[in-house]
C-alpha positions in Angstrom: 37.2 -3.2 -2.0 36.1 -6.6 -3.2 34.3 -6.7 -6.6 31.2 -8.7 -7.7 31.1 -10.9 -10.8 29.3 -9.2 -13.9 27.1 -12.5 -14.0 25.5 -11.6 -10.2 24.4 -8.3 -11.1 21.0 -9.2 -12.9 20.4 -11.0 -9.8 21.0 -8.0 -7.3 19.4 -5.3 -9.9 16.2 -7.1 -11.7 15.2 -5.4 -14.7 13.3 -2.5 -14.7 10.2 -4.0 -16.3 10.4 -6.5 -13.3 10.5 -3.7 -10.8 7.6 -1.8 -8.7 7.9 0.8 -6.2 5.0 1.1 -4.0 4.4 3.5 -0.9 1.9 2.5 2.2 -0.4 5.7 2.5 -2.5 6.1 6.2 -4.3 8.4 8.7 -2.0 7.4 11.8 -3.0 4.3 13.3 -5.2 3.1 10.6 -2.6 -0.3 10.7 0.3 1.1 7.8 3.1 -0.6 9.4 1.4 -4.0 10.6 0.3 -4.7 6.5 3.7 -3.8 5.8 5.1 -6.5 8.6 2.5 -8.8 7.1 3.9 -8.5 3.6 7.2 -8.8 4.7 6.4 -11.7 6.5 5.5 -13.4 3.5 9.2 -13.2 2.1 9.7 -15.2 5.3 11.7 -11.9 6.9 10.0 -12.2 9.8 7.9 -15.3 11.1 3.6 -14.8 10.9 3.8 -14.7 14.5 5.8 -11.6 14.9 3.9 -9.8 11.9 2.2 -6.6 13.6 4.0 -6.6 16.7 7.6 -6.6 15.6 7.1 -2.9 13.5 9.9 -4.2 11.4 10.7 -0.9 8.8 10.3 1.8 12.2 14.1 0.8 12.5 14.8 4.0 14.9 14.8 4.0 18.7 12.5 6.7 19.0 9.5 5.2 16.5 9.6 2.0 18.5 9.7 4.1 21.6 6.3 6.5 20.5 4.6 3.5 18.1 4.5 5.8 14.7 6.2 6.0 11.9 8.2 9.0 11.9 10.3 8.6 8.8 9.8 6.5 5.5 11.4 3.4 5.5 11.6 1.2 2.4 12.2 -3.1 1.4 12.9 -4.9 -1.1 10.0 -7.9 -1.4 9.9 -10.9 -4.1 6.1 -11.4 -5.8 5.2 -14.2 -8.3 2.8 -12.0 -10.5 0.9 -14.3 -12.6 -0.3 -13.7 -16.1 -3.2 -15.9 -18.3 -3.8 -15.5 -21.9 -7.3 -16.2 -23.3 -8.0 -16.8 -26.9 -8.0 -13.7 -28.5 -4.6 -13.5 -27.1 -5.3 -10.7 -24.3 -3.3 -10.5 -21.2 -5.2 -10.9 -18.0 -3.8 -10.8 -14.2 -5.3 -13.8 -12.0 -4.0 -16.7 -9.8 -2.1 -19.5 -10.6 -4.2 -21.7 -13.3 -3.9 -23.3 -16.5 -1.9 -21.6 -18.8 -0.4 -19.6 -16.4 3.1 -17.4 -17.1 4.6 -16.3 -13.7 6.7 -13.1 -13.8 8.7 -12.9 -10.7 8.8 -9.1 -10.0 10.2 -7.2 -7.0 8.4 -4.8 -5.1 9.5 -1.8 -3.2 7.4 -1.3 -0.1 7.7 2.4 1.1 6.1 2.6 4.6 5.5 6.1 4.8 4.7 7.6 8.5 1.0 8.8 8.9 0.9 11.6 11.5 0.3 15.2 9.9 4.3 16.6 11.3 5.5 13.8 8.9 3.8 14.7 5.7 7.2 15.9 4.3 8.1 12.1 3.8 4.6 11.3 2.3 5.0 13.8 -0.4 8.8 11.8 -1.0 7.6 8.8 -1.1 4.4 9.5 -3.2 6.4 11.2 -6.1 9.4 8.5 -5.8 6.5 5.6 -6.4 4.5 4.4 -8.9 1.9 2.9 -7.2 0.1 3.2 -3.3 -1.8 1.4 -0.9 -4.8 3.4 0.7 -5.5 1.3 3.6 -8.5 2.5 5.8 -9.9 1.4 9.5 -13.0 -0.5 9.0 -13.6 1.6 12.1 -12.2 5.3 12.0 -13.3 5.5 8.6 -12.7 8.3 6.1 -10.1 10.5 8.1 -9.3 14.5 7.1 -5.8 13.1 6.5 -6.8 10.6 4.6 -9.1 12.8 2.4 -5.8 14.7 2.0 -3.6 11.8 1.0 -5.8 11.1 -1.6 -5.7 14.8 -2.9 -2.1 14.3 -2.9 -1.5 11.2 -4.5 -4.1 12.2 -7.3 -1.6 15.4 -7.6 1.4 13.1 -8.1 -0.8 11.1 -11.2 -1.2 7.8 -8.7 -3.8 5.8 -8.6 -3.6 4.0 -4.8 -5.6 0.9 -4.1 -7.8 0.8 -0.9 -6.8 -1.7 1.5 -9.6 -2.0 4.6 -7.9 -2.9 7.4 -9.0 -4.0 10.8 -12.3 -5.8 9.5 -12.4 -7.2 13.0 -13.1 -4.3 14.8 -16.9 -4.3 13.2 -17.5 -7.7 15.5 -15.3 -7.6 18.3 -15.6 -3.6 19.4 -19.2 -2.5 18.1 -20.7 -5.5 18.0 -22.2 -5.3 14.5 -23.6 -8.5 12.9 -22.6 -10.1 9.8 -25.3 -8.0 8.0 -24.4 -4.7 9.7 -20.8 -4.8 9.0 -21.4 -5.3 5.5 -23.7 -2.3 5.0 -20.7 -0.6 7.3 -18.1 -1.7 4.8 -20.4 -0.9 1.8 -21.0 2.7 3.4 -16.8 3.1 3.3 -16.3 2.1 0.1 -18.6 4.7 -1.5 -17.5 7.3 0.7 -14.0 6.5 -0.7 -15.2 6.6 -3.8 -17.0 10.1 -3.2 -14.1 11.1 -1.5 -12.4 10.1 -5.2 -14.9 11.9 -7.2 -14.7 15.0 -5.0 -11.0 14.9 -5.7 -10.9 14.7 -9.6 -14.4 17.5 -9.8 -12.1 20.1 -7.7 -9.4 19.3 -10.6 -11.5 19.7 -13.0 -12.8 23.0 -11.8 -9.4 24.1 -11.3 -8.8 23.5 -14.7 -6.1 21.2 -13.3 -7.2 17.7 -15.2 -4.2 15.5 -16.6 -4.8 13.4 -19.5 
């Protein structure tokens, strides 16, 4: 078979410093696969248009067949990661800016399927990253399976971030106001939170706390 030049391999493998994995963590139908077709889309993949539609990582027949993620599916995306330094020569993330140092880093997305039968390729994925996206419905809420994720991820020593997805949901299906779906997002994020501090207390009691 045809070799590569030595010189293209930094290219194909980045360093590992310059390297993320990070796994897309759900309830089923909370809107894992369209943030994943919207980051993707970013890389210029896929076009905007086709971003939530197109369920680009549900590769197999039968996932575009039902609509869920049945098995995890990963990509490989590009991300300018920008660093500042202030004057006592700490490191800070932030947007582009005066003295700003961009790290190009690549990221890879693990979209991870959501329905309970699956959670075989959650636990995979969760122990092959380092990193997770929590994302919620605005809507649904705090979920048993998404109570359970959380449990899960704290097992495997990450630390997800909470994405809340489907904002629109508060205007266009209940009909909140601008007010209400604050206090309505406001209400989720503590209940995450509580969710959090339930987790890491039933640790604790279990005598189970990592340092």
């Amino acid at each position: 078979p045809p070799s590569l030049p030595t010189n293209t391999m930094p290219h194909l493998l980045p360093h590992p410093a310059q390297t993320r994995l990070t796994t897309i963590i759900a309830q089923v139908d909370h809107g894992k696969t369209t943030l994943a077709d919207t980051l993707i889309s970013s890389n210029g993949i896929i076009s905007d248009r086709l971003a939530g539609t197109l369920r680009y990582l549900d590769s197999h027949p039968e996932e575009q067949r039902r609509g869920i993620t049945m098995r995890s599916a990963a990509i490989g995306l590009k991300h300018a990661f920008y660093r500042q330094h202030n004057n006592n020569n700490k490191t800070k993330t932030g947007g582009a800016g005066a003295g700003a140092v961009v790290e190009n880093v690549v990221i890879h997305l693990v979209d991870s399927p959501g329905h309970v039968d699956f959670s075989s390729e959650v636990t995979s994925s969760l122990l092959t990253c380092d990193g997770g996206l929590l994302v919620v419905d605005a809507v649904e809420g705090l979920c048993a399976r998404t109570c359970g994720i959380l449990r899960e991820a704290y097992g495997k020593e990450l630390v997800p971030l909470l994405v809340i997805n489907k904002i629109d949901r508060l205007c266009l299906d209940l009909g909140l106001s601008v007010v209400e779906a604050y206090g309505r997002l406001r209400s989720l994020i503590e209940s995450v939170n509580a969710a959090c501090a339930g987790v890491v207390i039933s640790s604790v009691a279990d005598g189970g706390v990592k340092e």
